[in-house]
C-alpha positions as CSV (number, residue, x, y, z in Angstrom):
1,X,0.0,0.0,0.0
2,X,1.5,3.6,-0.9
3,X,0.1,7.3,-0.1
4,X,0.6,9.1,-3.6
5,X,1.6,12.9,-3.4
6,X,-1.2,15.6,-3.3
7,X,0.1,17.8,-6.3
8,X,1.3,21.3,-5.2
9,X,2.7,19.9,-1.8
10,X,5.8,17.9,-0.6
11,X,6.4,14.5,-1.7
12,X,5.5,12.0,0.9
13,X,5.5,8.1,0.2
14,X,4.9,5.3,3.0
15,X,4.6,1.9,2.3
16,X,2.6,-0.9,4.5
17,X,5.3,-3.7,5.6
18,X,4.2,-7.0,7.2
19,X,4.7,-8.1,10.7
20,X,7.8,-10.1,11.8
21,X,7.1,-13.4,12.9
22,X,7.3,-13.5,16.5
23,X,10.3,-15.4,18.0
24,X,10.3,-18.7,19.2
25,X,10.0,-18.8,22.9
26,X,13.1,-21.5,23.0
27,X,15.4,-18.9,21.6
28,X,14.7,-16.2,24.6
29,X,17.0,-16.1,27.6
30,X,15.6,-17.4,31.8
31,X,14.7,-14.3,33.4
32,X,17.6,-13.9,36.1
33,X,17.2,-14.7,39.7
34,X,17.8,-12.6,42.4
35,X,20.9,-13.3,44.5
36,X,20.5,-14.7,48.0
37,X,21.2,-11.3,49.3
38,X,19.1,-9.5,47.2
39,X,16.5,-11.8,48.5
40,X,17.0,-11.3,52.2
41,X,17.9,-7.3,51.9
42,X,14.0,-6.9,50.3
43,X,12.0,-9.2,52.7
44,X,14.5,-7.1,55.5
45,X,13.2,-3.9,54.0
46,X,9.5,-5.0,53.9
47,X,10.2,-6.0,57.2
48,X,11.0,-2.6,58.8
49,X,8.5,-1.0,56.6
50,X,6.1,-3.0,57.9
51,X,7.3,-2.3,61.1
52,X,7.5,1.1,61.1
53,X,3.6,1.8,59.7
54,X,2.7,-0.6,62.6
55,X,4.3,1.4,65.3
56,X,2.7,4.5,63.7
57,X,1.0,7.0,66.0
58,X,-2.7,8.0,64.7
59,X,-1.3,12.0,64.6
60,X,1.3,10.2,62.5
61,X,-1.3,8.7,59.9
62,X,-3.4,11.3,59.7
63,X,-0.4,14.1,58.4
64,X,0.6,11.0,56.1
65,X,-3.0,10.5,54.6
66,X,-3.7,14.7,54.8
67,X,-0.4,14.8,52.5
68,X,-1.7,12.3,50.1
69,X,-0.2,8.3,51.3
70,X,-2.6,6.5,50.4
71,X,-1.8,3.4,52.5
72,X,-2.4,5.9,55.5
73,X,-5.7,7.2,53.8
74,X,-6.4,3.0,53.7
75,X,-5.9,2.5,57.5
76,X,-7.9,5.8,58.6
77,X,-11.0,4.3,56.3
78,X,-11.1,1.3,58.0
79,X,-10.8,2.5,61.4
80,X,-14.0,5.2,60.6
81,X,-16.3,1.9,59.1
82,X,-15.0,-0.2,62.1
83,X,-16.1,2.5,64.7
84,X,-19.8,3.0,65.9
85,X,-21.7,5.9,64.6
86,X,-21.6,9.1,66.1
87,X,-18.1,8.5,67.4
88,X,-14.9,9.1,66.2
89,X,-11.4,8.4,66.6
90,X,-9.6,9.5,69.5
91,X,-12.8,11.4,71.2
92,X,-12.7,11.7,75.1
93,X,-15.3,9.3,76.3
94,X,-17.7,10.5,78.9
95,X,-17.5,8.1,82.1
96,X,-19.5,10.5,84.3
97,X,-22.5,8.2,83.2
């Protein structure tokens, strides 16, 4: 297939080509593994992360989830559905009753 040129205007051909048969998937290299350390430096790193958003105080989340985290917007969702209506999180509970 070819585009002829619009008299009066710059010459401009393309032509259609066909599609290169895909590659057999024998000829394509393993993907690589990680090393051993590799390994154990992400699941230490998911560790602390873990640990740190854990250990979190709920001022903490909050500023996180006001500034956009959305793992921190995630946790203060789920603490608003889990607490009964009319209260919310952190309030002073009346024990006068």
């Amino acid at each position: 297939m070819s585009i002829s040129p619009v008299s009066g205007s710059s010459s401009v051909a393309a032509s259609a080509t066909l599609p290169t048969k895909p590659k057999p998937a024998s000829q394509s290299a393993p993907p690589a593994q990680p090393s051993k350390s590799q390994a154990t430096a992400a699941v230490v790193s998911t560790i602390a992360a873990t640990l740190q958003e854990a250990t979190e105080t709920g001022a903490q989340t909050t500023k996180e989830a006001a500034s956009g985290d959305h793992q921190a917007q995630r946790v203060l969702q789920h603490q608003a559905a889990a607490a009964p209506h009319g209260s919310t999180i952190g309030s002073v509970i009346n024990t006068k009753a």
